[in-house]
C-alpha positions in Angstrom: -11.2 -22.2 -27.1 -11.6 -18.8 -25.6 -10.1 -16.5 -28.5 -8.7 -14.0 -25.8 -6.5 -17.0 -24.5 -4.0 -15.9 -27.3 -3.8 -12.6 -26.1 -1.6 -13.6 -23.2 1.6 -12.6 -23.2 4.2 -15.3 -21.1 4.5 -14.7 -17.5 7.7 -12.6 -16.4 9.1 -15.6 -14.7 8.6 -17.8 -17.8 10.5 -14.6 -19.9 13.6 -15.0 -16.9 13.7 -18.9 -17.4 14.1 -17.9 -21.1 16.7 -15.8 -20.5 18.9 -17.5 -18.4 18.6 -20.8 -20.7 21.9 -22.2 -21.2 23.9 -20.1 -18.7 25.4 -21.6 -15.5 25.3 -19.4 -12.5 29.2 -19.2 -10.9 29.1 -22.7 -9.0 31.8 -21.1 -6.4 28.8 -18.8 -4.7 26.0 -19.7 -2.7 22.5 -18.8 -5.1 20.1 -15.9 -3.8 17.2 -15.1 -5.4 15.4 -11.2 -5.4 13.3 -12.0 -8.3 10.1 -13.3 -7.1 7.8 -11.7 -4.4 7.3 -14.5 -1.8 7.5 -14.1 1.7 10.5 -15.9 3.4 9.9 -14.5 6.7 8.4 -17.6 9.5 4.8 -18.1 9.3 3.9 -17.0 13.1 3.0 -19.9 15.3 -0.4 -18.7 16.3 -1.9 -19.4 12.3 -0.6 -22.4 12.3 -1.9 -23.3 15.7 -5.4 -22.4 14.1 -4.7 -24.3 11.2 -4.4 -27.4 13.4 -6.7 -27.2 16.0 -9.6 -26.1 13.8 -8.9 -29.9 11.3 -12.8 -30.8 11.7 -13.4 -28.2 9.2 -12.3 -30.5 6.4 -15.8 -32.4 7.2 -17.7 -29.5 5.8 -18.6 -27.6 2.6 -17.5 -23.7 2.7 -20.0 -21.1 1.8 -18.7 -18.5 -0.5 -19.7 -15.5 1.8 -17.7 -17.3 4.4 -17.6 -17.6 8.1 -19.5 -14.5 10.5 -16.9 -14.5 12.3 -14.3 -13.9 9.7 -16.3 -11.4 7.7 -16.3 -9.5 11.4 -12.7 -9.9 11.9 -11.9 -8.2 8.7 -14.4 -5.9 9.0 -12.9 -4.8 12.7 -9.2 -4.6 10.9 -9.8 -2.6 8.6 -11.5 0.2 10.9 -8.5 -0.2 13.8 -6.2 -0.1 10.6 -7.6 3.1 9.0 -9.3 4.5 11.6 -13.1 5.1 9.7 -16.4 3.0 10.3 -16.2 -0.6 10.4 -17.5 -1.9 7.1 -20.4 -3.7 7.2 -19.7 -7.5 7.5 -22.6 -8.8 6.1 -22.8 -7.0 3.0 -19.2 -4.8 2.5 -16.9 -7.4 3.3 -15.8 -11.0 1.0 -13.3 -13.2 1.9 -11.1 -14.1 -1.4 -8.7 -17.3 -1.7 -5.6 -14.6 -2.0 -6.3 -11.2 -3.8 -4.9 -12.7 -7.4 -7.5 -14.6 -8.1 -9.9 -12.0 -6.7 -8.6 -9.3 -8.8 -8.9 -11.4 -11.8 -12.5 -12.5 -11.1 -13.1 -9.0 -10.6 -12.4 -8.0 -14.1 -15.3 -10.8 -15.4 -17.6 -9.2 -13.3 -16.8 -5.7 -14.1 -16.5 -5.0 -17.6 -19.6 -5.4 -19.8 -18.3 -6.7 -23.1 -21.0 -5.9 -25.0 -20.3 -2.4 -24.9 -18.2 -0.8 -27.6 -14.1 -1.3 -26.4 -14.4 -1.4 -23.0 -11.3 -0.5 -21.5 -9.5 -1.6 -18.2 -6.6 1.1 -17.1 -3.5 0.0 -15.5 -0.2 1.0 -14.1 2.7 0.1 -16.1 4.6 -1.5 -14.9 2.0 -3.8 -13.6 0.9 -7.0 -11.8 0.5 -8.9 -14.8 -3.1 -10.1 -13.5 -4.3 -7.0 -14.3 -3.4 -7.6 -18.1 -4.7 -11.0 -18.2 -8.2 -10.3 -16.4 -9.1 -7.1 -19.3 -8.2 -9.5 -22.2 -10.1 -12.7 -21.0 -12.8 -10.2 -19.9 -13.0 -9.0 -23.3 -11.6 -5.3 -22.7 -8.3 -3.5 -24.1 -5.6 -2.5 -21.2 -5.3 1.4 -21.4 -1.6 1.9 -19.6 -0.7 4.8 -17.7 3.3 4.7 -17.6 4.4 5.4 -14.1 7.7 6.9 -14.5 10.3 8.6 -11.7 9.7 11.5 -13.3 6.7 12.2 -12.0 7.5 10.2 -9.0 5.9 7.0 -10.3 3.0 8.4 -9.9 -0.5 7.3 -12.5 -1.2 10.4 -14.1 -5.2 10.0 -14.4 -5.5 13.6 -15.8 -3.4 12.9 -18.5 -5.8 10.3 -20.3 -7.7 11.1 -22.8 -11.1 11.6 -23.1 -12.2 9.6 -25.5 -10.6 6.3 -23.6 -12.3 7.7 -20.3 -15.7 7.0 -21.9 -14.9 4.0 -22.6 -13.6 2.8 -19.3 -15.1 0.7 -17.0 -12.4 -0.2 -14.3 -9.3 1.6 -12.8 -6.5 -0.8 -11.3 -4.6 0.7 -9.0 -2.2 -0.9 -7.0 -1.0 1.0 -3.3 1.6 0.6 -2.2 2.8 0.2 -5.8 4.3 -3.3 -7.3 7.6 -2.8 -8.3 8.0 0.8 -7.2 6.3 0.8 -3.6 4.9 4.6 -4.3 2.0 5.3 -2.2 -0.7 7.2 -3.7 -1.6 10.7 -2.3 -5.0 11.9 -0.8 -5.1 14.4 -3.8 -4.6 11.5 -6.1 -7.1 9.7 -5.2 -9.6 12.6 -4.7 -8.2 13.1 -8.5 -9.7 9.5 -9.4 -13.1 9.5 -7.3 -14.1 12.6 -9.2 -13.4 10.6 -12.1 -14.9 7.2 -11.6 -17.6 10.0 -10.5 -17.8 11.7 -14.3 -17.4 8.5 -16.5 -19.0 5.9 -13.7 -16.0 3.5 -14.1 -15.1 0.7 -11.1 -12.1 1.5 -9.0 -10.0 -1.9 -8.4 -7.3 -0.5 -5.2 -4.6 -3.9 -4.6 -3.7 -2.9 -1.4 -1.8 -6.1 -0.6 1.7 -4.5 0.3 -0.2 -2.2 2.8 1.1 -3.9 5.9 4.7 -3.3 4.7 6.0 0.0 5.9 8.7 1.5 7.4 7.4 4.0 10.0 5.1 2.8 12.3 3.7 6.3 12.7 2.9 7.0 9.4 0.7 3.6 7.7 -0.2 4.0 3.8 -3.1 5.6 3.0 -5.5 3.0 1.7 -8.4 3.9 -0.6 -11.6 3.4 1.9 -9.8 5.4 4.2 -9.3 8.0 1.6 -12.9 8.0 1.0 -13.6 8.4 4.4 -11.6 11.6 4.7 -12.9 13.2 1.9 -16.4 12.3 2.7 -17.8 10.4 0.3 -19.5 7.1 0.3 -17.6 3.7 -1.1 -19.2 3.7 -4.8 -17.4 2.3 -7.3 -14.6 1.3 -5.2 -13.4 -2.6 -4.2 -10.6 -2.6 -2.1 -8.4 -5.6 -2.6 -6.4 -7.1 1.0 -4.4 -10.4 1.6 -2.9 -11.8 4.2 0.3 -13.2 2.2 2.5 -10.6 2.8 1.3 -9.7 5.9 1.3 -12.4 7.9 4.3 -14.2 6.2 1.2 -17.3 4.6 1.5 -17.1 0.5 0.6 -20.3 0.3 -2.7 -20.2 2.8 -4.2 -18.1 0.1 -6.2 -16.0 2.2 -7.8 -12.1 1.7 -11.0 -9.8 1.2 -12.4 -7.6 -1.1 -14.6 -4.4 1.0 -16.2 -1.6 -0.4 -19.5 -1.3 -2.7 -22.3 -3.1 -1.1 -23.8 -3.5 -4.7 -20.4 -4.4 -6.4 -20.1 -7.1 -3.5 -23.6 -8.5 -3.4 -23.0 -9.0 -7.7 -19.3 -10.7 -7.1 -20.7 -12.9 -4.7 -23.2 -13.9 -7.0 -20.2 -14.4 -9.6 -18.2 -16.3 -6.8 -21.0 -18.9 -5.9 -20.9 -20.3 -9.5 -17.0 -19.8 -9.8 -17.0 -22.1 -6.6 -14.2 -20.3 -4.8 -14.7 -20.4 -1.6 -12.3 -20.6 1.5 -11.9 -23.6 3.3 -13.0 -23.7 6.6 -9.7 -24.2 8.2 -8.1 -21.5 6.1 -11.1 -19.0 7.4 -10.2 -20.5 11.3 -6.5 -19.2 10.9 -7.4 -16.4 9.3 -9.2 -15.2 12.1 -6.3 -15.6 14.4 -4.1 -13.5 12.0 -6.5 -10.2 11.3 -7.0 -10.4 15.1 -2.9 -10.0 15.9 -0.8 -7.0 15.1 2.5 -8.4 16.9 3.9 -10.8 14.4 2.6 -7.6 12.0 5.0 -5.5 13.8 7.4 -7.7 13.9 7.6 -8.6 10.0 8.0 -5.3 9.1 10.5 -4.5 11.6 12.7 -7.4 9.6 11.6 -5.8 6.6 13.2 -2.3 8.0 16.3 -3.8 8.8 16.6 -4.9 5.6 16.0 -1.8 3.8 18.0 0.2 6.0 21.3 -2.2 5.5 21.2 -2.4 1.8 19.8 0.8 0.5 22.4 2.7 0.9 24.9 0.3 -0.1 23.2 -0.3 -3.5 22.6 4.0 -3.7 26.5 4.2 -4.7 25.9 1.7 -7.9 22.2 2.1 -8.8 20.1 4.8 -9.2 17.5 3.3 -5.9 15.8 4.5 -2.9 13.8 3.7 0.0 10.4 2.6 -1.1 7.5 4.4 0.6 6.0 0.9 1.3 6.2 -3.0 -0.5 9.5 -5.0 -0.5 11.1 -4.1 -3.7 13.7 -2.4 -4.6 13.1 -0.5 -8.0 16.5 0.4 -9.2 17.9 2.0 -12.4 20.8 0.8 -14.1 23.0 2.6 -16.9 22.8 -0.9 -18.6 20.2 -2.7 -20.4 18.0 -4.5 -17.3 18.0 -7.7 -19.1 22.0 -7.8 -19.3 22.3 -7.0 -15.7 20.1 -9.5 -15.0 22.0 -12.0 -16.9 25.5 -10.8 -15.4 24.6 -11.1 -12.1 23.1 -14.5 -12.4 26.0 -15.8 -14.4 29.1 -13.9 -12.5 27.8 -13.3 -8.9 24.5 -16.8 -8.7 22.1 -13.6 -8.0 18.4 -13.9 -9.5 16.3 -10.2 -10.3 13.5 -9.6 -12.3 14.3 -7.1 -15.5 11.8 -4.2 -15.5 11.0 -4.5 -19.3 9.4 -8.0 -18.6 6.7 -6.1 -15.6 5.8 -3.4 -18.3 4.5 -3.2 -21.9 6.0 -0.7 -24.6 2.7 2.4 -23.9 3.0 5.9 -25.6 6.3 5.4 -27.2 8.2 3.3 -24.2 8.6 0.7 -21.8 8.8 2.2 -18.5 10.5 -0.5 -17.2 13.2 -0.7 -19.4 16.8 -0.2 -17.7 15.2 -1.3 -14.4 15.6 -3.8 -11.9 13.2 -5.2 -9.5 14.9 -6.8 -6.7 12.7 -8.3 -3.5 14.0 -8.4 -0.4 12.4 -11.4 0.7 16.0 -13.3 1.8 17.3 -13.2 4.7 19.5 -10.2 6.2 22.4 -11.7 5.6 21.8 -13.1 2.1 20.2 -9.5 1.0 23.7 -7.9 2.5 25.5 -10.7 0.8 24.3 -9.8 -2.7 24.0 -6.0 -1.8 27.8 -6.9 -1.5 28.2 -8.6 -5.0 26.3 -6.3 -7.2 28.4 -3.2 -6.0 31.5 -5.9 -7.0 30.2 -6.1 -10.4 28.9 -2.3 -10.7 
């Protein structure tokens, strides 16, 4: 067995099943669930028109670098989205099955074990991919605490250099999971000069990007950052999905962009990992880069959302409006785990303790006395338990 298997730590959701063993939620109220980050909104029409009509593609073997047509799709996206040079489709763009697995292949193709402690840097809190792909990649996690503080911002500068010589890739993840911060221009001019100086890989998630609140103002994303601050795409992998934007988590369906070298390498990787798209999956994906209305739509139910409950939960919680992502990252006086277990136990309400998204890094765990709570459920349910935790609080 692969030693680096038994560096795994269980999954948060596992850790929430734990917790709650033995307790019965109050029978008397209907059960809504803000732990888990999976789209609830209707998948739009036109993907799973695409889905059907395109059924002959079942009858043939994908290839990993995918469809033209997709490749071009994504590759047209991104320069409407961002407003810089189209990538180029042949050799910037990859389609992935869904940017998990992407991000975790991208850590066995990054980090060169055989150099001395290699190092992967993450957030913390974090997706806990990132955690998983260092250790089976043979690296050490490096975790820069993002903290409101400092407005949960990853303080690069504050790293040391002795772990900056010995690191070969950055995740970064913006719009941030759980806090939905958005990093700054400066902040990432901050980390190109960096990846610059100690020639480390920049991994950008970018899969909340589509989920914003002001349709004037779009995240920054990190090609686009690039773009402004003239400098070419080396180093850097950007990491999209269509999941939460176009309301499919189960299609399992995004793209990695950037690097030309990085990409011609992962695709190499890929080819052997036999990962590639089905043929059906790629049809529908077209039809969904290729449509902003059911984009515009989605986050307009997102907005909604947000704007009914945030200021309800304000009076209870220390919580405000994200800059992008659907979480709510809210601080409690209480420990996060015993709110979590009250309000599944008194009010049938399931959230995500912070603790379980973060490890204890320089003497804390950033998560601790947090809640993450998604507002994936309908208005009416997020209202409804908006409602209940003020009850309790």
């Amino acid at each position: 067995m692969n030693p680096h298997l038994t560096q795994l730590q269980p999954y948060p959701f596992q850790r929430l099943r734990d917790l709650f063993a033995g307790i019965t939620p109050n029978p008397d109220l209907q059960p809504i669930n803000l732990s888990i980050g999976e789209p609830k909104h209707a998948t739009p029409q036109l993907i799973k028109d695409a889905l059907v009509d395109n059924l002959a593609g079942l009858a043939t073997y994908p290839t990993t670098i995918g469809l033209p047509a997709l490749r071009e799709a994504i590759s047209a996206w991104i320069a409407r989205r961002y407003n810089i040079a189209a990538p180029n489709p042949e050799k910037a763009i990859l389609p992935v099955n869904g940017s998990r697995e992407a991000l975790f292949a991208f850590a066995q193709v990054i980090v060169d074990s055989n150099k001395s402690k290699p190092i992967v840097i993450s957030p913390n809190p974090f997706y806990q991919i990132y955690e998983g792909a260092a250790f089976l990649a043979g690296a050490e996690p490096y975790f820069l605490n993002t903290l409101p503080e400092t407005q949960h911002a990853m303080d690069f500068e504050s790293v040391p250099m002795e772990i900056l010589n010995r690191t070969q890739l950055v995740f970064v993840c913006s719009p941030g999971n759980p806090s939905g911060k958005v990093m700054s221009l400066t902040q990432w001019k901050t980390l190109f000069e960096l990846s610059d100086k100690y020639n480390f890989v920049i991994a950008a998630d970018e899969c909340y990007s589509e989920i914003y609140f002001d349709e004037k103002t779009p995240p920054l994303g990190a090609l686009q950052a690039a773009s402004l601050l003239a400098r070419s795409h080396a180093n850097l992998i950007v990491f999209g999905s269509l999941s939460k934007r176009s309301n499919v988590p189960g299609m399992r369906s995004g793209f990695v962009a950037g690097d030309e070298k990085i990409i011609e390498k992962f695709t190499l990787y890929r080819t052997y990992h036999g990962c590639a798209m089905s043929p059906i999956v790629q049809a529908a994906s077209i039809a969904a880069w290729n449509d902003e209305a059911h984009v515009i739509e989605n986050r307009r139910l997102y907005a909604e959302k947000f704007n009914a409950v945030t200021p309800m939960l304000s009076k209870v919680l220390e919580v405000e409006m994200p800059d992008a992502a659907f979480y709510l990252w809210a601080r409690s006086k209480e420990s996060d785990t015993a709110l979590a277990v009250k309000l599944y136990r008194d009010f049938n309400i399931t959230v995500l303790p912070g603790s379980y998204l973060a490890r204890e890094a320089h003497g804390e765990n950033p998560g601790k006395n947090f809640i993450r709570m998604a507002l994936v459920a309908s208005l009416d349910e997020c209202v409804e338990a908006s409602n209940r935790i003020k009850t309790l609080l």
